[in-house]
Structure formats: structure tokens, C-alpha cells
C-alpha positions in Angstrom: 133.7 -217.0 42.8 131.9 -218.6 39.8 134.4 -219.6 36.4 133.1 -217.0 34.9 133.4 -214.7 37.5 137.5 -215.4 37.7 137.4 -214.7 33.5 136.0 -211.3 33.8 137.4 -209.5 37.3 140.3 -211.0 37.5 141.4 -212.6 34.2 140.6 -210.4 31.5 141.7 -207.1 33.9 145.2 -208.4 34.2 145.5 -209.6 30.3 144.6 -205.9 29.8 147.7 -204.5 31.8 150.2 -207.2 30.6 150.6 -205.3 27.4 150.2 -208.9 25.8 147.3 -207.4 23.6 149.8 -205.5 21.6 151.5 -201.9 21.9 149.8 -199.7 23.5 147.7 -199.5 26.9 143.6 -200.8 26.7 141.1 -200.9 29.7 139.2 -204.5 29.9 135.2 -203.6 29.3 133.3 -206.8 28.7 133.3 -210.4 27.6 130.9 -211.6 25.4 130.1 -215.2 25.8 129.8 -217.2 22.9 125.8 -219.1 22.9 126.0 -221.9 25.6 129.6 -221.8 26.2 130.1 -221.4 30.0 132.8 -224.2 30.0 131.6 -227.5 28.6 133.1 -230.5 29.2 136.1 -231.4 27.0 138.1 -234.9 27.4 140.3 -233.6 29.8 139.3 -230.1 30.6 136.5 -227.7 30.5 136.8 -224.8 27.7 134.0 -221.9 26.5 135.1 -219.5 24.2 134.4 -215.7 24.5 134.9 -212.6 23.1 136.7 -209.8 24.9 136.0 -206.5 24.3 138.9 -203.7 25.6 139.1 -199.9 24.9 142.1 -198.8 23.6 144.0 -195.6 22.3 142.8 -195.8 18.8 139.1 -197.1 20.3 137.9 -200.7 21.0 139.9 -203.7 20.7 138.0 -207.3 20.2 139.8 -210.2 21.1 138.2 -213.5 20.5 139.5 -216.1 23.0 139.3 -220.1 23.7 139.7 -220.0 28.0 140.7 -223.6 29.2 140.5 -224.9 32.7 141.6 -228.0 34.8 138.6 -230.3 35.0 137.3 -230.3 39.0 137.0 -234.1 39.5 140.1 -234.8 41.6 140.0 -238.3 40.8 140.3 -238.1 37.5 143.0 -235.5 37.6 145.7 -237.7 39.8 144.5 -240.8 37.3 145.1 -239.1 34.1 148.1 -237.0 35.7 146.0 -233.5 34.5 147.5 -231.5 37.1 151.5 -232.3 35.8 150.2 -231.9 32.6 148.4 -228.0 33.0 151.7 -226.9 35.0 153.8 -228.3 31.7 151.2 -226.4 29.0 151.5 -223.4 31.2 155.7 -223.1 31.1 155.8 -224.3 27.7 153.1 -220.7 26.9 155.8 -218.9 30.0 158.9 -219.7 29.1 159.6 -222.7 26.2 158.1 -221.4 23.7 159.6 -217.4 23.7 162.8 -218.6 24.2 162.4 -220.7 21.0 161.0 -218.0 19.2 163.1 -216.8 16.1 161.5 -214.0 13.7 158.0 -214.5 15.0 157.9 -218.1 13.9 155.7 -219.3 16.7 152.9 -217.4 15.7 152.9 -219.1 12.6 152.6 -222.7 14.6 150.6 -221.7 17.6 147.8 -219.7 18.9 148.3 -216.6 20.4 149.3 -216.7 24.3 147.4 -214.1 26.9 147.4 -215.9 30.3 147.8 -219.0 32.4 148.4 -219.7 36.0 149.1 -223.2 37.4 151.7 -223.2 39.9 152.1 -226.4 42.8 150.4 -223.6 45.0 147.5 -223.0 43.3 143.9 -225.3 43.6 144.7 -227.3 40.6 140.9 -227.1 40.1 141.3 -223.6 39.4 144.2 -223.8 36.8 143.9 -221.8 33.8 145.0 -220.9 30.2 143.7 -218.4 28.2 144.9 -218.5 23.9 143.5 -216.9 20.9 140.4 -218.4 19.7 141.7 -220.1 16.1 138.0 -220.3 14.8 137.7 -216.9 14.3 140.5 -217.0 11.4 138.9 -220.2 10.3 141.1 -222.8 11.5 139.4 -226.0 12.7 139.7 -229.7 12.9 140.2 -231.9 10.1 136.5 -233.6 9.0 138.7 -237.3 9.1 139.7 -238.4 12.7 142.1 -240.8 11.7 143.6 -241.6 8.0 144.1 -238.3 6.5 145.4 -237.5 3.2 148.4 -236.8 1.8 148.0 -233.1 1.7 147.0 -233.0 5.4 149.7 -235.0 6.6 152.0 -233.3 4.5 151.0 -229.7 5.5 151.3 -231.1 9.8 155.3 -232.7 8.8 156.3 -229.5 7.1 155.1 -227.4 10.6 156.3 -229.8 12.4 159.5 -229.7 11.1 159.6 -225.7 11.5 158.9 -225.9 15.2 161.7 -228.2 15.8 164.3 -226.5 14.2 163.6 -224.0 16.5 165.1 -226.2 18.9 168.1 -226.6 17.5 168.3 -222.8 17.1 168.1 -222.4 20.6 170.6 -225.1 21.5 172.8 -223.3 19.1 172.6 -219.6 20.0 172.3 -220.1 23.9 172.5 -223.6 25.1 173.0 -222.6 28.7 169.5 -221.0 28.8 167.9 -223.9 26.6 169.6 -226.9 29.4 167.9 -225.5 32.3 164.6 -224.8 30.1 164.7 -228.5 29.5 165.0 -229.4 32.8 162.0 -227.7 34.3 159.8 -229.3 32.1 157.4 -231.1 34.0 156.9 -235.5 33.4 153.4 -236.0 32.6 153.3 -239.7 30.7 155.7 -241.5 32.6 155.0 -241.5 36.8 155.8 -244.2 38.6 153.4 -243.0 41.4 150.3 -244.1 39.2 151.9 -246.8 36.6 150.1 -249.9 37.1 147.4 -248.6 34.8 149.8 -248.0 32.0 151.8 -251.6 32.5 147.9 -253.2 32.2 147.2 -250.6 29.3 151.0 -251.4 26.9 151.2 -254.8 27.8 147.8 -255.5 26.4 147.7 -253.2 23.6 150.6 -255.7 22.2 149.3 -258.6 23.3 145.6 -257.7 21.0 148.3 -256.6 18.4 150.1 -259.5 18.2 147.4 -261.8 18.7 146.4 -262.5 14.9 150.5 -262.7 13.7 151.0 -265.6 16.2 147.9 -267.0 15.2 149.5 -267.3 11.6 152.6 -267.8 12.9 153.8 -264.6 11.6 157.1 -262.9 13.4 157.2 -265.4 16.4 160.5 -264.3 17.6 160.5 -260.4 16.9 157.2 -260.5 18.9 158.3 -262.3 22.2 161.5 -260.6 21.7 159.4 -257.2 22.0 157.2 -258.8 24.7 160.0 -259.6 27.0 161.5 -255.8 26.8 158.0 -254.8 27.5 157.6 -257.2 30.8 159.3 -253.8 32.4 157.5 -251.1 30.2 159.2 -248.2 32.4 162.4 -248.8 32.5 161.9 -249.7 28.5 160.2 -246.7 27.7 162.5 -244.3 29.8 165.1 -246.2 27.5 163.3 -244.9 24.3 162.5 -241.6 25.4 166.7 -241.4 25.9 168.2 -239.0 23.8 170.7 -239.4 21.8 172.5 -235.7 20.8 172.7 -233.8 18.9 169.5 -235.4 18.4 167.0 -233.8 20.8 163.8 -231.3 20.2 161.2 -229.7 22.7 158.7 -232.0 21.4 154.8 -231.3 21.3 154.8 -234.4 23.1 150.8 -235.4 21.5 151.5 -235.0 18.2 148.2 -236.1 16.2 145.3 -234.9 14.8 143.0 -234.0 17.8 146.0 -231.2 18.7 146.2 -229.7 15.1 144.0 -227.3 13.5 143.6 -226.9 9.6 142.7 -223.7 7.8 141.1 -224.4 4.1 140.6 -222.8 0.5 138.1 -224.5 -1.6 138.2 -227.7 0.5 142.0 -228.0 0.5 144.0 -227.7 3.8 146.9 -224.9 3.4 147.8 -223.9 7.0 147.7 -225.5 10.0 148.7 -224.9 13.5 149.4 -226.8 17.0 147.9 -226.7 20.2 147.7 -228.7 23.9 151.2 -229.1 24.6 150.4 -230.6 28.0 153.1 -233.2 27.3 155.9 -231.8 25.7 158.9 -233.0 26.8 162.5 -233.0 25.3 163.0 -236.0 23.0 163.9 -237.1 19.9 162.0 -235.3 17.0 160.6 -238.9 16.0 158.8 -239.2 19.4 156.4 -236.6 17.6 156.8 -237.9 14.0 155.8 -241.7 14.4 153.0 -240.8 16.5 151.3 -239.0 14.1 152.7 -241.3 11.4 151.3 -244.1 12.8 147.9 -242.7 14.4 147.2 -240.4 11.9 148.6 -241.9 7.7 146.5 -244.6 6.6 148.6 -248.3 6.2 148.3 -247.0 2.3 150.1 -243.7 2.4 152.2 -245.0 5.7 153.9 -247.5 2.8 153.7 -245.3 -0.1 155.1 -241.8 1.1 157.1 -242.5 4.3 160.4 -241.1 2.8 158.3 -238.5 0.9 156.5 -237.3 4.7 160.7 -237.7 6.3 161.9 -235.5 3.6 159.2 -233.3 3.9 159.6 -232.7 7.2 163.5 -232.5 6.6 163.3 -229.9 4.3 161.3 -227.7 7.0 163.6 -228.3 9.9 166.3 -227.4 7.6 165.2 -224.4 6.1 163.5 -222.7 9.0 166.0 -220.7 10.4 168.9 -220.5 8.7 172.6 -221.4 9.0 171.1 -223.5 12.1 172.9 -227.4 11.4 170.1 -229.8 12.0 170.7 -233.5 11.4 171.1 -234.9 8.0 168.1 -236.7 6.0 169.9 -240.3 6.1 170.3 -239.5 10.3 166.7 -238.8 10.5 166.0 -242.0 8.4 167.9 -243.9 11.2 166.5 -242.3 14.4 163.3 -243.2 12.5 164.1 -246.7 12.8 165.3 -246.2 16.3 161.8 -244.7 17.5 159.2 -245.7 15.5 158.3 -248.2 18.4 157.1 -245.4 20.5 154.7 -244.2 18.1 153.6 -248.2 17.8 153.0 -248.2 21.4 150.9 -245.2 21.9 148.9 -245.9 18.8 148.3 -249.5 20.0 146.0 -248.1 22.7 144.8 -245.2 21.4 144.0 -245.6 17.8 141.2 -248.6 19.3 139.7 -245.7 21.3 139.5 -243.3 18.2 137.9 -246.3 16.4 135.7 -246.9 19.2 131.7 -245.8 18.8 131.4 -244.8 22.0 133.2 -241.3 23.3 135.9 -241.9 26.3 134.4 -240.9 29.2 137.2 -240.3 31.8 135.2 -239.8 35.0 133.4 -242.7 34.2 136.4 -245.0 33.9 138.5 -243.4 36.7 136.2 -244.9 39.0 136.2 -248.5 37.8 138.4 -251.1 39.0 141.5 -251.1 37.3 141.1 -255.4 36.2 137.9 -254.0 34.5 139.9 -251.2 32.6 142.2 -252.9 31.3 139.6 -255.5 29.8 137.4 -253.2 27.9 140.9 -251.7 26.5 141.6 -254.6 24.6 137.7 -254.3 22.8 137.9 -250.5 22.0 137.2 -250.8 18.3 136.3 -254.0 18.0 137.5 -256.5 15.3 138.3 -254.1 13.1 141.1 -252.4 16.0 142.4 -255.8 16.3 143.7 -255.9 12.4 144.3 -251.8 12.4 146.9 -252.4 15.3 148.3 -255.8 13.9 149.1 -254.6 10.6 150.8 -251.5 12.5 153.3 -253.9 14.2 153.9 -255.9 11.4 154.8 -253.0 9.8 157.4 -251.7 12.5 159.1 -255.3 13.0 159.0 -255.3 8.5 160.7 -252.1 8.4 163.5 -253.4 10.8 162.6 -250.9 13.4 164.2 -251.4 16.9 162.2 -253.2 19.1 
């Protein structure tokens, strides 16, 4: 049975008698294909948006809805670890993200949840998620891919900061139920089944980062300090992703731009909300915070407002639910300094390929040999990368973080 197919006689009819529509029982009647959209190719998935049309009690219902499914190339799948990371989206919608819920807050942060089916016994091929379709109450993507402004980075930090205290909530009203939630979250970054590519991938990223400081024999021993933790990036990065509690969050896991949608009035951003949470995992609330610090602030506001963005963000967590006991603004100020470096690391490889002219084509890279990867990482953005991601880690290594 075509995609399609599955959307509309199986899909849709079980979305209908799930009651996940709202009160009330509705009858599935059509879906109405938006222009072209029959699942184009996204960077990691395919995804057409539709609009489903139900018959309810009080007449009928339209739903407009953003259907996602596991790309089919198998290769790329096991190299980009696509099928751990659909099983994680899919219990995060299931189960996380309920038991999190306090007052209807995660409506507020994400899109609304209909379906999803990606279990170890299903063709992974086949996995999919069905959400509300943000676009239809104007949300979108930010017109900047990379340094936004102050509003916009303020306006992620302050949501950001409301979904984690929803974690602590959780840990504070039932942590029996949130421990095993946290352990049934699936690993999706960190396999030691398909690794090599990421050892190639870090250890490079820093070595094109730290290429121009040694060159003007700038932090000498921070940077082979850092080099020599990295020589065993798992075991190092396993060591960051360590929490230490009362400390930990569900994090989104891919914290940036690409995963956040704006909603505007007169040009200015004034809500926003998450999506893709293919690699949450539990961690320290910074694991989120420096990634988008560091991918997504300019160098300019990065040194102006970093305080201003942490106390931002503090005064959400703290304020979201109340009488929850979050950590204080001074402890967040240190676990800053504690995990900046993971937002270094992933930025030091993915910020080039945002800068880069040409899209990342995964197919097309799964299939080369891995030598030949690794060498074109270290020119994704050109010149231009090169100084982005050197100023970055003299930045970390000037603000004392731990490296």
C-alpha cells in the first residue's frame, strides 16, 4: 500500500476513534492533500502536509496536519541512526511528554500529538508520526538560519526554560514514574555500533578550530589539553552527558533553530514552539542551552547578553509551575561552565554545514567512503567556518569553561 494509502485507511480512521481530536466521537471522511505534497524529501525524513476532514456531532471537524515518515534508504537510516531516533520521537509524543504535562503547558511548547507507530517490530521504513500542522496558526521558521537576534533567542530561552521545569515537576511529584520514563529513552547520538564516523567527524571539527589559535600561538596548552580528552571522544562525551542531580531535565536533545518555530506580529517574533525531539535524552539542562547558544547567538550577542539569555531562561524554569525547587541562578551559571563544551562540540561540525552553500545531502554522503567524509567536513563553509568555529573555542577556553 502506497504512503498515502496508509494516511487515509488506516491512519486517519484510527486518529478518528482515539478521541485524540477532542471530546466527542467524529467519523474520518477525507484528506485533502496540500499542492504537491505527497511526502518530499526532508533531511532526514519525508513529510507532506494535509488537511483532514472528520464529521462530528456538532458537523465537520478540519484538522490540518504535518505527517512525517522514516526515509526508505536503509543505508542511510543505520548511518545516521534514524531508526533509534523515530522510536525516541515516538515515546517522547507516547509517554514523556503527558507525564510531564502540568496545566496544559505542553501545548503551549509543542504541536499537537495524533499518532505515531515505530516499535523494534515494525519496517522501520514504514515508521510514522502524525502532529498538528503549525503553519496553519502561522508559526514558521525564523528568515535567519544562524545568528538571530536578541528577541528571537530570548523568546526560544524563556520556552526552553518552561519545558524543563516541567521536569523537575515531574521528579518532584512522582519520581518513581519519571526514573523508569528516563530509562526507556532510546540513545540516538552516542552508538558505539557506528562511531568511527563521529571520532573522524569531533576530532576534526577541533582540529579546523584550533588550527588558526596555534597558528598564533594562542591557548597552546588549554587546546592539547582538550585534544588529548578528545583522543577517546566516547568515553569523554559519555562523561559530559553525566548528570549531576538534582541537575537533570528531559532534554530536547537538538535544541536550535531548524527545530523551533516562530509565530510573528508586525515582523516581531512573540511565540514560539519546539519540534523533532528525535534526540531527547535526560541531561543536564545546558546540553540544550549551549547548543543553541553557540549555534544559534551571534559572537556579538553570545558576549553581550549571556547572563541576560541564563537569567532569562531562569526566570522561566522558575516560574512555570510553581512551588516546584529548580536550581538556583548562580548553580545554573556553574553547570554552564561545566557544559558549554558540548554545545562547542556539536557546533564545531554543524555550524560549517549551515554555513555551507551547498544543502547536506545524506544519501549522497552515506555512500562515500568514510576517509572522504571526513575530508570534505573540515571545508563545509569554507574560510569563513574556519574563523566562525575558532572564535567559538576561544570563547569556551576564555570563559574558563571545562574542557
Amino acid at each position: 500500500m502506497s504512503t498515502l494509502g496508509v494516511i487515509t485507511d488506516r491512519v486517519m480512521p484510527w486518529i478518528a476513534a482515539s478521541g485524540r481530536l477532542g471530546e466527542g466521537k467524529v467519523k474520518f471522511l477525507r484528506c485533502e492533500f496540500e499542492d504537491g505534497s505527497s511526502g518530499e524529501a526532508q533531511f532526514a525524513s519525508s513529510v507532506c502536509f494535509l488537511m483532514a476532514v472528520f464529521k462530528g456531532d456538532q458537523g465537520l471537524v478540519e484538522q490540518p496536519m504535518l505527517v512525517k515518515n522514516s526515509m526508505e534508504d536503509k543505508l542511510t537510516r543505520v548511518w545516521l541512526n534514524l531508526d533509534e531516533q523515530f522510536r525516541n520521537e515516538v515515546f517522547m509524543y507516547e509517554k514523556v511528554l503527558p507525564l510531564l504535562d502540568r496545566n496544559d503547558t505542553i501545548i503551549t511548547i509543542f504541536p499537537r500529538y495524533f499518532y505515531g507507530t515505530a516499535s523494534e517490530t515494525d519496517n522501520p521504513s514504514e515508521y510514522t508520526i502524525v502532529l498538528e500542522d503549525l503553519r496553519r496558526s502561522e508559526f514558521k521558521l525564523s528568515p535567519e538560519i544562524l545568528d538571530l537576534d536578541f528577541p528571537h533567542c530570548a523568546l526560544a530561552f524563556r520556552k526552553l526554560g518552561a519545558f524543563h521545569a516541567l521536569s523537575f515537576a515531574a521528579k518532584q511529584s512522582n519520581l518513581n514514574d519519571f526514573t523508569k520514563i528516563v530509562e526507556n529513552l532510546v540513545e540516538t547520538r552516542f552508538l558505539e555500533y557506528n562511531w568511527e564516523d563521529a571520532e573522524y567527524m569531533y576530532a576534526g571539527a577541533l582540529d579546523r578550530a584550533a588550527g588558526p589559535l596555534l597558528e598564533n600561538g594562542e591557548k597552546i596548552e588549554e587546546i592539547n589539553h582538550f585534544k588529548n580528552k578528545l583522543k577517546n571522544s566516547l568515553v569523554y562525551l559519555k562523561s559530559i552527558l553525566t548528570v549531576q542531580e538534582p541537575m537533570g531535565v528531559i532534554c530536547h536533545g537538538d535544541f536550535c533553530r531548524n527545530n523551533v518555530l516562530y509565530k510573528y506580529e508586525n515582523g516581531s517574533p512573540i511565540d514560539v514552539k519546539f519540534f523533532d525531539l528525535g534526540t531527547s535524552r535526560y541531561g543536564s539542562p545546558m546540553l540544550d542551552f549551549t547548543f543553541f547558544f553557540f549555534l544559534n547567538c551571534s559572537e556579538k550577542s553570545r558576549k553581550l547578553y549571556k547572563d541576560e539569555y541564563l537569567k532569562i531562561y531562569h526566570d522561566s524554569l522558575s516560574t512555570t509551575v510553581p512551588g516546584v525547587k529548580v536550581p538556583s541562578l548562580e548553580d545554573l551559571k556553574e553547570e554552564f561552565r561545566r557544559k558549554a563544551v558540548y554545545g562547542f562540540i556539536i557546533c564545531s561540525f554543524f555550524k560549517p554545514i549551515c554555513m555551507d552553500p551547498a544543502p547536506f545531502d545524506p544519501i549522497k554522503q552515506s555512500r562515500k567512503p568514510l576517509e572522504l567524509r571526513a575530508r570534505k567536513g573540515l571545508n563545509y563553509g569554507g574560510k569563513k567556518a574556519t574563523e566562525v568555529t575558532a572564535n567559538m573555542l576561544r570563547e569556551l577556553i576564555d570563559l574558563k569553561c571545562e574542557i
